[in-house]
C-alpha positions in Angstrom: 99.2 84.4 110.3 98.6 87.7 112.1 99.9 89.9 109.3 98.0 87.8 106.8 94.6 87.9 108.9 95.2 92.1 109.1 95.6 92.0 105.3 92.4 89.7 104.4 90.3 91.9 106.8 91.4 95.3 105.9 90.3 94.6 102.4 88.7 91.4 101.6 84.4 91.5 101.2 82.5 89.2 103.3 80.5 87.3 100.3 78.8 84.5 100.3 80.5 81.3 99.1 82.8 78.2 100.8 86.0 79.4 100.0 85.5 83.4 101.0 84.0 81.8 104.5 87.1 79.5 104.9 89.1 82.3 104.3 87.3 84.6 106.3 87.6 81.8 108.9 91.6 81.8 109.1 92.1 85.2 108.8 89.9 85.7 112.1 91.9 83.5 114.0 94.4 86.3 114.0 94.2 87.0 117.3 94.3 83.3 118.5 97.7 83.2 117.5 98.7 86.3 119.7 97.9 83.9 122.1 100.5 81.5 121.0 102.9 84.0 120.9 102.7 84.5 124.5 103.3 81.2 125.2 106.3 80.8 123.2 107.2 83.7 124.9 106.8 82.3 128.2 108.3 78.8 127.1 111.3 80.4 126.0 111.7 83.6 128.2 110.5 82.7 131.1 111.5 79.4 131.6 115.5 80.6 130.8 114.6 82.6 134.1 113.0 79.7 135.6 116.3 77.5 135.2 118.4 80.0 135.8 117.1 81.3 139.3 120.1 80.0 141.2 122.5 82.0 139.0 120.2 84.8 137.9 122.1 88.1 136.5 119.5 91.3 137.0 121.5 93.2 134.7 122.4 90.5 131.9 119.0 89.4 131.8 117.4 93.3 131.7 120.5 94.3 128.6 118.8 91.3 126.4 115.8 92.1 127.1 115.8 96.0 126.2 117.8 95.4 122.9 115.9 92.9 121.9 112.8 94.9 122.4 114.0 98.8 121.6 116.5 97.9 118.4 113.0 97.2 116.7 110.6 99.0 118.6 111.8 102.5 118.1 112.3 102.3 114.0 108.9 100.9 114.1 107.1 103.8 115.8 109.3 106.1 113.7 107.8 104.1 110.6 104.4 104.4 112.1 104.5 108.0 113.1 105.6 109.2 109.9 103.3 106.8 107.7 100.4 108.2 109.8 101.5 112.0 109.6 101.9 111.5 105.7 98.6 110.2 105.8 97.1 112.7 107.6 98.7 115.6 105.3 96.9 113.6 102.2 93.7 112.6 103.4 93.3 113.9 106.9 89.6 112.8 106.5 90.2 109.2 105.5 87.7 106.8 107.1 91.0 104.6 107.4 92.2 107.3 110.2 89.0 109.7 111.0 86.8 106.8 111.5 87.1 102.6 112.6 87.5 100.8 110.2 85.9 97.5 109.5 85.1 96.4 113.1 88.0 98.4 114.8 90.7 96.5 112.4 92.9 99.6 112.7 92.0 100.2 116.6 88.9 100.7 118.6 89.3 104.3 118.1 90.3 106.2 115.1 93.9 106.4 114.4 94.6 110.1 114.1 93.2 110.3 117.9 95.7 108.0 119.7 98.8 110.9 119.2 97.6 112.3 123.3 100.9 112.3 125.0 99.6 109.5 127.4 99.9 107.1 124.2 103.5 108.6 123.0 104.8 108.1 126.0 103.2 104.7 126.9 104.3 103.2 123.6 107.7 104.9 124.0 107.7 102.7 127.4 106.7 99.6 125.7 103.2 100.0 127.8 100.9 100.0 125.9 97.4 98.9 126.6 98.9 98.5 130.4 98.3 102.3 130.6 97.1 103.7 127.2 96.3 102.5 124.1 99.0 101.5 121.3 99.9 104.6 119.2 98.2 105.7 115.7 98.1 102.9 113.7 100.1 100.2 115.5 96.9 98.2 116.9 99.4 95.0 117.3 102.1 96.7 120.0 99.0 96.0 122.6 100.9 92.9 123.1 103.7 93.7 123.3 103.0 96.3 126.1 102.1 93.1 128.6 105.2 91.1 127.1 107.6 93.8 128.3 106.0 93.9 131.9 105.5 90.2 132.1 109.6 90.3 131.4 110.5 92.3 134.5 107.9 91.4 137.0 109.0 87.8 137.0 112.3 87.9 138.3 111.2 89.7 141.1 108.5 87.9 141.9 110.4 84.5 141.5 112.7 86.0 143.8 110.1 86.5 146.6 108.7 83.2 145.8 112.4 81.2 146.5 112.3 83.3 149.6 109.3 82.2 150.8 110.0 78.9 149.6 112.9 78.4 152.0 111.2 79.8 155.0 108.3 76.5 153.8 110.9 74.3 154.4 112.6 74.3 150.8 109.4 74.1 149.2 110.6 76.1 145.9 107.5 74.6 143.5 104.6 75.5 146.0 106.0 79.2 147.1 106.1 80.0 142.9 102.6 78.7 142.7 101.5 80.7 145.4 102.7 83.6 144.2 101.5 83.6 141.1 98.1 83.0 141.9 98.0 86.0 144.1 99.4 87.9 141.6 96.7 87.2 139.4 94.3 87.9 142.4 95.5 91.3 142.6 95.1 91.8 138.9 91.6 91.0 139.2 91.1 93.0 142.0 92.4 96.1 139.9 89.8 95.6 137.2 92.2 93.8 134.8 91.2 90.5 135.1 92.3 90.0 131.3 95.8 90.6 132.4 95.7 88.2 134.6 94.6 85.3 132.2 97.3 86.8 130.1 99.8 86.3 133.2 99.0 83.1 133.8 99.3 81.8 130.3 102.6 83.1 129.7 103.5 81.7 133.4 102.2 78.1 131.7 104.9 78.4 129.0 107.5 79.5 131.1 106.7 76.3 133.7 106.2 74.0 130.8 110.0 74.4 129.9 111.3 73.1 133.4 108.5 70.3 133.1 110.0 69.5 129.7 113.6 69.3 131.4 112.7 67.1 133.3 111.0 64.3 131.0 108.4 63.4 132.9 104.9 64.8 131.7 102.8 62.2 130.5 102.3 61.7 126.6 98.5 61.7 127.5 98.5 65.2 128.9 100.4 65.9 125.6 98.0 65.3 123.2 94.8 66.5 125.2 96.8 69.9 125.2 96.9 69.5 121.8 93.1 68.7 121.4 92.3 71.3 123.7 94.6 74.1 121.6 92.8 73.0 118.9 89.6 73.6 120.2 90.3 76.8 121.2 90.4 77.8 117.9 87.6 76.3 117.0 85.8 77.6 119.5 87.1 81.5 119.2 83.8 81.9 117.2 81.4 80.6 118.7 82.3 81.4 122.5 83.9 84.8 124.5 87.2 85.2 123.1 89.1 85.0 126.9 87.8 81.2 127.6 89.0 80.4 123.9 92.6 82.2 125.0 92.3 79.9 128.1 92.2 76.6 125.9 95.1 78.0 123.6 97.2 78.9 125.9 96.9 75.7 128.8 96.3 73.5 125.6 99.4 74.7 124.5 101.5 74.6 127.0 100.5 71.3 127.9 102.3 70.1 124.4 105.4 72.1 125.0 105.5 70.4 128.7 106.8 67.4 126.6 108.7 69.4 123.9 112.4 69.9 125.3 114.1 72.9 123.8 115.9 72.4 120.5 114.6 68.7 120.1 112.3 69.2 117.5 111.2 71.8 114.5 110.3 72.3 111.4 113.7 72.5 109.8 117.0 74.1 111.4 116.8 76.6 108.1 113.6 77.7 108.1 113.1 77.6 111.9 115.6 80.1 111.9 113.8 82.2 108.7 111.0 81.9 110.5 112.5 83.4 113.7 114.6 86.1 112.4 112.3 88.8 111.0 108.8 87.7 112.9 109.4 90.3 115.6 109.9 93.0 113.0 107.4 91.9 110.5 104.5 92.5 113.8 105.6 95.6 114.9 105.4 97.4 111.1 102.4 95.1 108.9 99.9 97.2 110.1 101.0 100.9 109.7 101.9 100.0 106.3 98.5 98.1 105.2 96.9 101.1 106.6 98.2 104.1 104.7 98.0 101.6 101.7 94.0 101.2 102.4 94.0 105.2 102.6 95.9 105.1 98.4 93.5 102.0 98.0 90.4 103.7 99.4 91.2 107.2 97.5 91.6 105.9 94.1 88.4 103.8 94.5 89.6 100.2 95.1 88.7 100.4 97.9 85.4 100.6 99.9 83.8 100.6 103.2 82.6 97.3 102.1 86.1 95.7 100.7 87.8 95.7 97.6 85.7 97.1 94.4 86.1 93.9 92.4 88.2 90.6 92.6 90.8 92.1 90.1 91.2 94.5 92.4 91.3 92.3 95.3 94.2 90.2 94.1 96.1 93.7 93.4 95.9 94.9 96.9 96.3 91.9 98.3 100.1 91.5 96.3 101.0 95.0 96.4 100.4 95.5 100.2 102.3 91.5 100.6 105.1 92.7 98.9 105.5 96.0 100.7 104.9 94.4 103.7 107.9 91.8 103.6 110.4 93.9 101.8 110.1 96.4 105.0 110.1 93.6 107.6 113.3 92.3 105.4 114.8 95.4 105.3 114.0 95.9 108.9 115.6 92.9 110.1 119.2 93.6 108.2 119.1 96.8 109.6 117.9 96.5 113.1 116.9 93.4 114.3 120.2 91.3 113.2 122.1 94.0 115.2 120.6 93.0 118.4 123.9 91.5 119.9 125.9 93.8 118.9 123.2 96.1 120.7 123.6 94.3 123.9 127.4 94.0 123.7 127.4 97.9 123.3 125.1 98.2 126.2 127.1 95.8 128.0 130.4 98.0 127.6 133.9 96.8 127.0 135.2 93.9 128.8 137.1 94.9 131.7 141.0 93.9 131.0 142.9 90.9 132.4 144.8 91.3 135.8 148.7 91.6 134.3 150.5 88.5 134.6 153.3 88.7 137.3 156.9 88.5 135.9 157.2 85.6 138.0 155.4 84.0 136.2 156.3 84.1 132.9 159.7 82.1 133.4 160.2 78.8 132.4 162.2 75.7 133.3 165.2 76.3 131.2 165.9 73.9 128.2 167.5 70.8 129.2 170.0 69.9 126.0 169.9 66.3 125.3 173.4 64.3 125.5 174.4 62.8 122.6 176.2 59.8 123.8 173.4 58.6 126.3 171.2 58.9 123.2 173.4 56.6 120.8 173.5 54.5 124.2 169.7 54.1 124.4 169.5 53.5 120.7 172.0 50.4 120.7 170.8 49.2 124.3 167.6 46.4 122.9 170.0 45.1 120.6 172.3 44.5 122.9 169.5 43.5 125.7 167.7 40.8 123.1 167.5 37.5 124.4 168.8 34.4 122.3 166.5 32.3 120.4 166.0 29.3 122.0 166.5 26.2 120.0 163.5 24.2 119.0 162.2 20.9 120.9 163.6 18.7 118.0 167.7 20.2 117.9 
């Protein structure tokens, strides 16, 4: 839904008519499902660490998390960097790159200016929008710059939390919820209270998992989350976009409370389609619908307005869906499939089994049956078979 949003608005006219408004209408609900992202990202993320708190493993937990990050991430900045230095040597005065575009589709600023080395290095740390902005072209790696702090500063902070709890009297729950809340205090009290809603909603997936472990959130809460979620995107455009995010995310989360993992999907096949190339299709769709805009835009398909014509509309629109899957395909079979093998790299060779001890390796020798006892055994119930009685009338 993202990728497709990105596409309708780079090119698509905003004309009169019901179905160019209904369209228009699903395609700006792109960033309404960023915001379930990050609560699938909590649900299944952070509540692993949630459960696994008593038996948490700093340096497991921070291998899968950088190889399932960085196997994708660096291609895709690769892909972007060249894509937007290609563009820059054809049309280095492109409105696509010089300029926004369409209401900041392609960034708030233009393109070509987010190559400072604050931006290389903040999206070579996975920070972006945490210190810079994301770089060129790659508007959607803002995300992911929160996901990859929200990864590592909840360990530590559940850590602290258990500690306190203890000292509370065993009082786990209330020590976490403490916490967090004055985490998001001090967020707000560093001018970024966005972060802190952000925080907070992935912190509502992660504790909806445990809730669901347990069975015992009501169906009523279920499906008000689920009216609420929906009325968040409803509401996305009409009200400020971060009280919207606020009824996705809770609403959300309040339907995953009562969702236990692996119950329920779509389909085992296509949740795991679904799943396997996602990550990889985010991280590239928008790099490559923007140097296709810049072709689009030079041969006159294109305009400031949207596409020239409906013919061309429909051309654009299939060209740039076809690139775009065939590189998030090819993308996933080269990187993203690899991520295990990643970690297990990362991870190094197991260490060897401790030799086994001579000692040990003997064995009670054979005992060889005796024939005769045998042929003994075999004739003994015939032998020990009682007489058949004879019958009451003999």
């Amino acid at each position: 839904m993202v990728a497709a949003g990105h596409l309708w608005a780079a090119v698509a006219p905003k004309e009169p008519g019901l179905f160019n408004r209904a369209v228009w209408a699903m395609a700006d609900t792109r960033h309404s499902w960023v915001i379930v992202f990050f609560v699938l990202s909590g649900y299944l993320v952070g509540g692993g660490v949630l459960a696994r708190a008593d038996r948490f493993d700093v340096k497991t937990y921070a291998l899968a998390r950088f190889s399932r990050i960085y196997i994708v991430l660096i291609p895709a900045l690769a892909l972007t960097a060249g894509l937007d230095g290609l563009a820059h040597s054809l049309q280095p005065q492109s409105p696509i790159y010089s300029a926004v575009w369409r209401d900041g589709l392609f960034g708030a600023t233009p393109p070509f200016a987010r190559y400072t080395l604050r931006e290389i290095l903040a999206s070579l740390l996975s920070l972006e929008t945490v210190v810079s902005q994301p770089i060129g072209s790659n508007g959607p790696l803002w995300s992911l710059g929160f996901e990859w702090v929200f990864y590592f500063c909840l360990p530590p902070l559940m850590l602290l939390a258990d500690a306190l709890g203890r000292l509370m009297g065993d009082r786990r729950w209330l020590a976490r919820a403490l916490v967090a809340v004055s985490s998001v205090i001090l967020l707000a009290a560093a001018k970024m209270p966005y972060a802190g809603l952000l925080w907070l909603i992935w912190l509502g997936g992660a504790l909806a998992q445990g809730i669901a472990e347990t069975g015992r959130w009501p169906m009523g809460l279920r499906r008000l989350g689920g009216l609420v979620c929906l009325a968040g995107f409803v509401l996305a455009f009409k009200i400020n976009y971060r009280f919207a995010d606020a009824f996705i995310g809770f609403g959300l989360a309040s339907v995953l409370a009562r969702f236990p993992p692996g119950e329920r999907g779509l389909n085992p096949r296509l949740d795991r389609v679904l799943a396997s190339g996602s990550y990889s299709l985010y991280v590239t769709h928008l790099p490559i619908m923007a140097f296709l805009c810049m072709l689009f835009y030079q041969h006159g398909w294109l305009t400031r307005t949207g596409a020239a014509s409906s013919l061309t509309l429909v051309a654009m629109l299939g060209l740039a869906t076809l690139l775009v899957i065939t590189v998030s395909i090819l993308s996933y079979w080269l990187f993203e499939r690899r991520t295990e093998a990643l970690r297990q790299w990362l991870r190094g060779p197991k260490p060897p089994d401790p030799p086994v001890r001579r000692s040990a390796l003997k064995t009670a020798p054979a005992i060889r049956p005796d024939r005769r006892k045998s042929r003994a055994l075999a004739r003994q119930p015939q032998a020990l078979e009682p007489k058949a009685r004879p019958s009451a009338g003999g």
